[in-house]
C-alpha positions as CSV (number, residue, x, y, z in Angstrom):
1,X,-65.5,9.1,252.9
2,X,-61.5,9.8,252.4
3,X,-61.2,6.0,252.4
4,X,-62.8,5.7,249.1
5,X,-60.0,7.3,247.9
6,X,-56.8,5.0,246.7
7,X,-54.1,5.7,249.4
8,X,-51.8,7.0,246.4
9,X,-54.3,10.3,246.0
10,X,-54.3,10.6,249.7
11,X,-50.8,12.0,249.9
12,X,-50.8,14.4,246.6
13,X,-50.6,18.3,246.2
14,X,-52.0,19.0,243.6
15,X,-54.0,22.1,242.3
16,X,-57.2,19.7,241.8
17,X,-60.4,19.0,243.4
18,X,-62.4,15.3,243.3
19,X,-66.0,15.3,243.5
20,X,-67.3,12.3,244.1
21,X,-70.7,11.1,241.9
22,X,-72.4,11.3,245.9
23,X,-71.1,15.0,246.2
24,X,-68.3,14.0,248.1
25,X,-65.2,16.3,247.5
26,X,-61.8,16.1,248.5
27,X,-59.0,18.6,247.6
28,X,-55.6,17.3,246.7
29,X,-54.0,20.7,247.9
30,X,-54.6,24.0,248.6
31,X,-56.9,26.4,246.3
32,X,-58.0,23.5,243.4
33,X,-57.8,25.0,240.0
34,X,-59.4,22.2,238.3
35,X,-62.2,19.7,239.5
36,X,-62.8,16.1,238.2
37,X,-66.7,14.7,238.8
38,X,-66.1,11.0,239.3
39,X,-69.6,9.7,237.6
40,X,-68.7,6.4,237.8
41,X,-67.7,4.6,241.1
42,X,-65.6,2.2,239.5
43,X,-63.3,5.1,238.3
44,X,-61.9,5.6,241.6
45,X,-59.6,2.5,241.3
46,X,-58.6,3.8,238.3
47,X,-57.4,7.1,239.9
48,X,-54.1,4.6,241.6
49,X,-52.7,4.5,237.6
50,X,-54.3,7.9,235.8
51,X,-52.8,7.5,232.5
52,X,-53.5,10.6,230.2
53,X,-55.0,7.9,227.8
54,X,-57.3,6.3,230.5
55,X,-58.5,10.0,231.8
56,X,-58.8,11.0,228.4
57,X,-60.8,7.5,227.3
58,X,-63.3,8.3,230.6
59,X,-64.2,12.4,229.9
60,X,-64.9,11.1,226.1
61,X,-67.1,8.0,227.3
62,X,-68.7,10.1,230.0
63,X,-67.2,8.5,233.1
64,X,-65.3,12.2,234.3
65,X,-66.3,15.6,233.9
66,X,-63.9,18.2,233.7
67,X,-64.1,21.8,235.3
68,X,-61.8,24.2,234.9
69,X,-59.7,26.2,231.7
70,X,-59.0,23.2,229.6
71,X,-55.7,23.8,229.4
72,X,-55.4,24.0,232.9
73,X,-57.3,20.6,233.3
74,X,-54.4,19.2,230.7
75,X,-51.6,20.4,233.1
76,X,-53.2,19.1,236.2
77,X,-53.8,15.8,235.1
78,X,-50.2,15.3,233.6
79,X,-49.2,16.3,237.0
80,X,-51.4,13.7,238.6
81,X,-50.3,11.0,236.5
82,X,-46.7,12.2,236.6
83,X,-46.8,11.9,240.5
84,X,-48.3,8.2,240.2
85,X,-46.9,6.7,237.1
86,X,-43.6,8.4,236.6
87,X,-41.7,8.7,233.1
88,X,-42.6,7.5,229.9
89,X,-42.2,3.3,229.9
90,X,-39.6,2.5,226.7
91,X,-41.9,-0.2,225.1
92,X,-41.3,-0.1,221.6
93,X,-44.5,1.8,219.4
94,X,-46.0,-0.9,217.3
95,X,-46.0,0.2,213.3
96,X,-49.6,0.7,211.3
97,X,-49.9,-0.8,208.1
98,X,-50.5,1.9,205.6
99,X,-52.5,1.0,201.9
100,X,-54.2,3.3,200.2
101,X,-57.7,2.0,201.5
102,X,-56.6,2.4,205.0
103,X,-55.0,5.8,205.0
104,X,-58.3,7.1,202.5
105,X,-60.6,5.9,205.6
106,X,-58.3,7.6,208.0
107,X,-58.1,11.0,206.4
108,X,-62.2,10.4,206.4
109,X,-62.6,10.2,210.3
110,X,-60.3,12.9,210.9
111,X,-61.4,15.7,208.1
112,X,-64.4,14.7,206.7
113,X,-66.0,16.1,209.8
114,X,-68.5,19.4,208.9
115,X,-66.4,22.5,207.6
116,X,-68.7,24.7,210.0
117,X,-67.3,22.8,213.1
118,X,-63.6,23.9,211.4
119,X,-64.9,27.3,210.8
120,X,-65.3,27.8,214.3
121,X,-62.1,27.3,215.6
122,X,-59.6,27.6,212.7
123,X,-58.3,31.4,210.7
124,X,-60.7,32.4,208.1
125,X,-58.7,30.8,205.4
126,X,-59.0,27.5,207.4
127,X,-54.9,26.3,207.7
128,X,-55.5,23.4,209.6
129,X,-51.4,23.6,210.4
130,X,-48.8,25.2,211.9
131,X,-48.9,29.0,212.0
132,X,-45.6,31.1,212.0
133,X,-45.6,33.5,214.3
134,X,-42.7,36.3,213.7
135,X,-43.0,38.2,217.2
136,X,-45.3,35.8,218.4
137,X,-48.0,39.0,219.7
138,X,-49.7,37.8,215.9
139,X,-53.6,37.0,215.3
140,X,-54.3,33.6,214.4
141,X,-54.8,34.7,211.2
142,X,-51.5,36.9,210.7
143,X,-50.0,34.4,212.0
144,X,-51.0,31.8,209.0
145,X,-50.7,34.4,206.7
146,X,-47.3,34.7,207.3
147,X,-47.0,31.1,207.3
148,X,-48.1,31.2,204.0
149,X,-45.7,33.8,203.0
150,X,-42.9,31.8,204.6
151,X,-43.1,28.6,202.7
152,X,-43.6,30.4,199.3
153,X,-40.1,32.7,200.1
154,X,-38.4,29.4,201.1
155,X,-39.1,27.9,198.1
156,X,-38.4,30.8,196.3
157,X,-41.5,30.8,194.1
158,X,-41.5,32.9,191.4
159,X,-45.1,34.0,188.8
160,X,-45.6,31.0,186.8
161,X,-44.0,28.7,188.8
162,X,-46.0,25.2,189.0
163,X,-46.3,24.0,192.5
164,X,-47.4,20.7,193.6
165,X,-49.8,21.0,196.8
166,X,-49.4,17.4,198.6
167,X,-52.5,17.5,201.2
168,X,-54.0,21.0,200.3
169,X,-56.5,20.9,202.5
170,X,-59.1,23.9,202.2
171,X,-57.0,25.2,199.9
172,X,-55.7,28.3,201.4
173,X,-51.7,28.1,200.6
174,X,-52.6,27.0,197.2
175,X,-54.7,30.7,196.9
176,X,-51.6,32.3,198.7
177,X,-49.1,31.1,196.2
178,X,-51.5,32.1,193.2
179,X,-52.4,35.4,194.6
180,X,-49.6,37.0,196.2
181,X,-46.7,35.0,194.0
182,X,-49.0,34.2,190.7
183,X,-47.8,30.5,190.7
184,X,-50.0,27.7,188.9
185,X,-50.8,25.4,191.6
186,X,-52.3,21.7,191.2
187,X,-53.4,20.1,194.6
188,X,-54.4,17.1,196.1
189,X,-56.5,15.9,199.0
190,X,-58.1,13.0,200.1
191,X,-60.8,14.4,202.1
192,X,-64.4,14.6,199.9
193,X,-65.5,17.9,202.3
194,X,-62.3,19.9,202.2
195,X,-62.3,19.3,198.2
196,X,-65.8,20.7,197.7
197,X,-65.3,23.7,199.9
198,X,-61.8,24.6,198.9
199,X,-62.9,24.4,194.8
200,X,-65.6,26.7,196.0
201,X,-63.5,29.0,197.7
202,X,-61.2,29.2,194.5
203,X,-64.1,29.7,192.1
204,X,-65.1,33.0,194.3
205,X,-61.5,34.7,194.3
206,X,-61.7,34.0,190.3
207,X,-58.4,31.6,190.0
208,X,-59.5,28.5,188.5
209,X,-56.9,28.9,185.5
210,X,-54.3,28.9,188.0
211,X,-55.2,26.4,190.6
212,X,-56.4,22.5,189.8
213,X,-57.8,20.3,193.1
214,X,-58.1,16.8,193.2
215,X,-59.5,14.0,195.5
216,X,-56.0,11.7,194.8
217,X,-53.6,10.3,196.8
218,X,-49.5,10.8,196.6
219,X,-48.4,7.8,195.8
220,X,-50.8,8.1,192.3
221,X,-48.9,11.4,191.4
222,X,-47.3,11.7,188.1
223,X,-43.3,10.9,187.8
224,X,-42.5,12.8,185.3
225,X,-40.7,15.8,186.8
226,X,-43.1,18.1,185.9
227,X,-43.7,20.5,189.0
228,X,-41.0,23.6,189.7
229,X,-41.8,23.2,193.5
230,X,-43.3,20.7,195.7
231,X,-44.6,21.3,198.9
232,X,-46.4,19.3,202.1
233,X,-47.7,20.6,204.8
234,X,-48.9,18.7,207.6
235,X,-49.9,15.5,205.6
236,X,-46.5,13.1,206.1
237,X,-47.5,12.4,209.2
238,X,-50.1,9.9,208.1
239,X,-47.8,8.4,205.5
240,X,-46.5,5.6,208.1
241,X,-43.1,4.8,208.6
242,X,-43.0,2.2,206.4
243,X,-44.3,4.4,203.7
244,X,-41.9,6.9,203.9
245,X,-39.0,5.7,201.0
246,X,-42.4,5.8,198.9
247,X,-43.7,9.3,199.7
248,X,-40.1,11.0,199.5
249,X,-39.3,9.3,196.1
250,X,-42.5,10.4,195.2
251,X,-41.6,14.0,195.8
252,X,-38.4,13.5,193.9
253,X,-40.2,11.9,191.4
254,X,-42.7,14.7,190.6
255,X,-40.6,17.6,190.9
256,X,-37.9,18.8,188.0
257,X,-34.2,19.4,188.3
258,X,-33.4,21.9,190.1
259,X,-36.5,22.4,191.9
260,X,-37.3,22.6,195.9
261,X,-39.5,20.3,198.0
262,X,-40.7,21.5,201.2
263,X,-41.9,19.1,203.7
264,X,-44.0,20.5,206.8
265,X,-44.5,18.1,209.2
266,X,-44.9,16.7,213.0
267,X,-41.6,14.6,214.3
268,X,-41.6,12.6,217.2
269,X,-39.2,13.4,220.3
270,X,-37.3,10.2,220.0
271,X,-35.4,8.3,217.1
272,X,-37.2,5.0,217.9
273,X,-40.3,6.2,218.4
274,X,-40.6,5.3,222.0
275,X,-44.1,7.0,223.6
276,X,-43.9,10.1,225.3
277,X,-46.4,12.1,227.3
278,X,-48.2,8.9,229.6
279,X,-50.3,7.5,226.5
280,X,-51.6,11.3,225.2
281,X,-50.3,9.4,222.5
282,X,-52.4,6.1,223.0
283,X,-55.4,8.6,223.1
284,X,-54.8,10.3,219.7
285,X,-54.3,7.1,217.6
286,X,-57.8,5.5,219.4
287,X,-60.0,9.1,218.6
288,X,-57.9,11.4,216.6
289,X,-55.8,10.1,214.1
290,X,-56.3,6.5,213.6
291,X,-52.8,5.2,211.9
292,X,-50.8,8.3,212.2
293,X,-47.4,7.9,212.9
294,X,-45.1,10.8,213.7
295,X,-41.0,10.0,212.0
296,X,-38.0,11.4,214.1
297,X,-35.9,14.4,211.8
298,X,-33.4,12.1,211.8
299,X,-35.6,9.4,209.8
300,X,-37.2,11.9,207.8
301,X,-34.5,12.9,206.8
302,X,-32.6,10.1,205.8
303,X,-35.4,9.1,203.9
304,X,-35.8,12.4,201.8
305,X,-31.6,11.9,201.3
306,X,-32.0,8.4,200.0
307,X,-34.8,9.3,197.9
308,X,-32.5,11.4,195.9
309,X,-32.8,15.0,197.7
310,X,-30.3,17.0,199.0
311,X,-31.5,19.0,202.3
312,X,-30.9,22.4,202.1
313,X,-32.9,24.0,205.3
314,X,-34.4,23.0,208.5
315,X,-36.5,25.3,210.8
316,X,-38.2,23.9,213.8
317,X,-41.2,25.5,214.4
318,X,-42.2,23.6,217.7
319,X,-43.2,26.8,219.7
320,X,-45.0,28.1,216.7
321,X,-47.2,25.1,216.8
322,X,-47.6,25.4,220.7
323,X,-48.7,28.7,220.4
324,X,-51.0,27.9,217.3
325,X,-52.6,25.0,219.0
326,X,-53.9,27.4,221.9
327,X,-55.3,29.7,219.4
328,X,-57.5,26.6,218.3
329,X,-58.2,25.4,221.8
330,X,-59.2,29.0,222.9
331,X,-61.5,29.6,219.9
332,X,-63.5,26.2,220.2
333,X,-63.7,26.6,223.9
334,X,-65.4,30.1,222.9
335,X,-67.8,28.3,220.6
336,X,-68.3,25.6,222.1
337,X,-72.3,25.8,222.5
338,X,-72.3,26.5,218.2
339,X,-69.9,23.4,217.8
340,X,-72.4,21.1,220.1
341,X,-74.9,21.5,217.4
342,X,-72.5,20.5,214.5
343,X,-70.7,17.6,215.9
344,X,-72.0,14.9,218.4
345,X,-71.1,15.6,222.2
346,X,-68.3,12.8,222.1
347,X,-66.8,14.2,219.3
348,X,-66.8,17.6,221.0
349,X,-65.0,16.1,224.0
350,X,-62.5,14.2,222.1
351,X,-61.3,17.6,220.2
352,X,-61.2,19.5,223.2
353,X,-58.8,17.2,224.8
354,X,-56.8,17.1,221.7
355,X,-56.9,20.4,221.0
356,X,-55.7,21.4,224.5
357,X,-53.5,18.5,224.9
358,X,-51.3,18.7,221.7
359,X,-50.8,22.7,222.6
360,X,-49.0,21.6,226.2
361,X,-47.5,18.4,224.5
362,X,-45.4,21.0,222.0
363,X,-44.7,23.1,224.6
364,X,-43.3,20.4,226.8
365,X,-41.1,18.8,224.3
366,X,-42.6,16.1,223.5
367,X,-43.2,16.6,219.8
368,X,-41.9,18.8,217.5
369,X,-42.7,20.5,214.0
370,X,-40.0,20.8,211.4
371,X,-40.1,22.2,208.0
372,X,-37.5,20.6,205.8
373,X,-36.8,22.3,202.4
374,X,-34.6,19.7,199.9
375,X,-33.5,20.3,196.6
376,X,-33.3,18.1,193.3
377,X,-30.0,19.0,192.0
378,X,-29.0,18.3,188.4
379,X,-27.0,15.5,187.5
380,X,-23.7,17.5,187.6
381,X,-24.2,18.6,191.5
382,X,-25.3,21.9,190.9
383,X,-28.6,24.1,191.7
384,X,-29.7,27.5,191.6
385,X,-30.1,28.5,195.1
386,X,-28.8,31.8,196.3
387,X,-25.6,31.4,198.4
388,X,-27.5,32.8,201.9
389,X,-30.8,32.5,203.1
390,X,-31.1,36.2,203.5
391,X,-33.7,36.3,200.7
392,X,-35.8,34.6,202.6
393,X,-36.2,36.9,205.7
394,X,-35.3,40.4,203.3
395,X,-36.6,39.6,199.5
């Protein structure tokens, strides 16, 4: 039976196990943490060119089963295709065309999913972004808190502030910065289900006269200058390169002189773009994020420059989001009988694989997570921010 196997396997040692879909097995090396259950037969040529992408593609469809810790079965299989495919190939990424249609369908697939399946996995006030962890021995949910408690120092919010929420999600920073720092906060999404659940979840801590939601999109924001503070948390990252001298003069646009814009997003690894991690990429835009497209700082941040900003801060938070990402993983793994009843079985497949994956592609490198914080200075070059950023860390 070892000749059913491509010649390339024959030779590996590797921590995995291959059971054939006759109950064949064959270990790779010595004490298999992980086993794959080849289903289909015609998998096995696949095995001489396991792509992350083409693994991934065949656990969603059915084709592989996957035994083992998840995250383990992540690590394996990038060591497998490592061994057999080598780097990253430099083809250039092709660019998504982004319209408002497009993007609004997009944000649909992705969030519009049930808020129970979220509920299982995510803090109690539902950040679906990067948590900051201070020590990093933090709960999930201290961890967002102080997250939340981060962004609002850095933009040095003060009571009555207005803040502009771009992608508020299920509303939780926009309660923070009410609660805790008694801003007004007016925020947008363009996801139906976190909308109704986020309004509800304002209504029950009694702070609709400080907080206004709305299903709109950025680019429809007003220009006016009205906002003290702008901040976006993991939403530029379906804006599209192409969109980007749009979305930062946008931000400009809406916030005053002498007001701070915070952008909190995912950056790609390279400055051109070029894939990384053996198409875990290639997997995410075909089930996760159709048309996301992660900018490099350096374009980000040109972009936020040209658009009138000056950059005042940048943190990366890459580790933080590693570390967030296998809270997630962990928690759905935990639930992941209740979540087979909320979402159908491929969808529950794809998210464990991305949930799992994205946590080992931040801690290997091959993304990042920056927050940027820009300010709008007045027309003679000057702002009010304090001289150090020691007010941050010691208000």
């Amino acid at each position: 039976m070892l000749a059913q196997l491509p010649p390339a396997l024959q030779n590996l040692q590797l921590p995995l196990r291959l059971r054939l879909w006759d109950g064949h097995e064959f270990n790779l090396g010595p004490t298999p943490s992980v086993t794959i259950v080849v289903k289909d037969p015609q998998m096995v040529t696949q095995f001489t060119h396991p792509s992350l992408d083409a693994l991934g593609a065949a656990f969603v469809e059915g084709k592989l089963e996957l035994e083992g810790s998840i995250s383990e079965v992540i690590r394996v299989c990038d060591e497998l295709s490592n061994a057999l495919l080598g780097e990253d190939d430099d083809s250039q990424p092709v660019r998504t065309l982004h319209d408002k249609e497009t993007d609004a369908k997009a944000i649909s697939y992705h969030y519009d999913l049930s808020n129970a399946f979220y509920q299982l996995w995510l803090d109690s006030d539902m950040a679906y972004s990067c948590a900051y962890f201070e020590t990093g021995s933090e709960t999930l949910e201290q961890a967002q808190q102080a997250k939340f408690r981060h962004l609002c120092r850095k933009l040095r919010l003060q009571p009555g502030d207005y803040l502009l929420d771009v992608g508020c999600g299920w509303g939780g920073l926009a309660r923070y910065a009410a609660r805790e720092f008694g801003a007004k906060v007016f925020g947008i999404t363009l996801s139906k289900e976190q909308l109704e659940l986020a309004r509800e979840r304002v209504k029950a801590e009694g702070l609709e006269d400080q907080i206004e939601l709305q299903l709109l999109d950025y680019r429809d924001l007003p220009q006016d200058g009205r906002f003290d503070k702008v901040v976006s948390v993991g939403m530029f990252e379906h804006v599209g390169h192409a969109n980007l001298p749009e979305y930062c003069k946008t931000l400009f646009g809406a916030v005053k002189e002498g007001g701070l814009v915070m952008n909190h997003g995912i950056t790609a690894k390279h400055t051109d773009g070029r894939p990384v991690g053996r198409g875990a990429g290639d997997f995410i835009e075909k089930y996760v994020f159709p048309n996301g497209e992660l900018p490099h700082l350096a374009m980000i941040s040109a972009e936020i420059s040209e658009a009138g900003l000056e950059i005042v801060d940048v943190e990366s938070l890459r580790l933080h989001y590693a570390r967030t990402l296998d809270h997630w993983s962990e928690r759905l793994e935990d639930n992941l009988e209740a979540a087979g009843k909320l979402v159908p079985d491929q969808a529950l497949r794809i998210w464990r694989l991305y949930l799992a994956g994205c946590a080992y592609a931040f801690a290997r490198g091959w993304i990042n997570l920056h927050q940027i914080l820009a300010v709008k200075a007045h027309p003679d070059g000057s702002h009010e921010l304090p001289w150090t950023r020691d007010d941050i860390y010691n208000p």
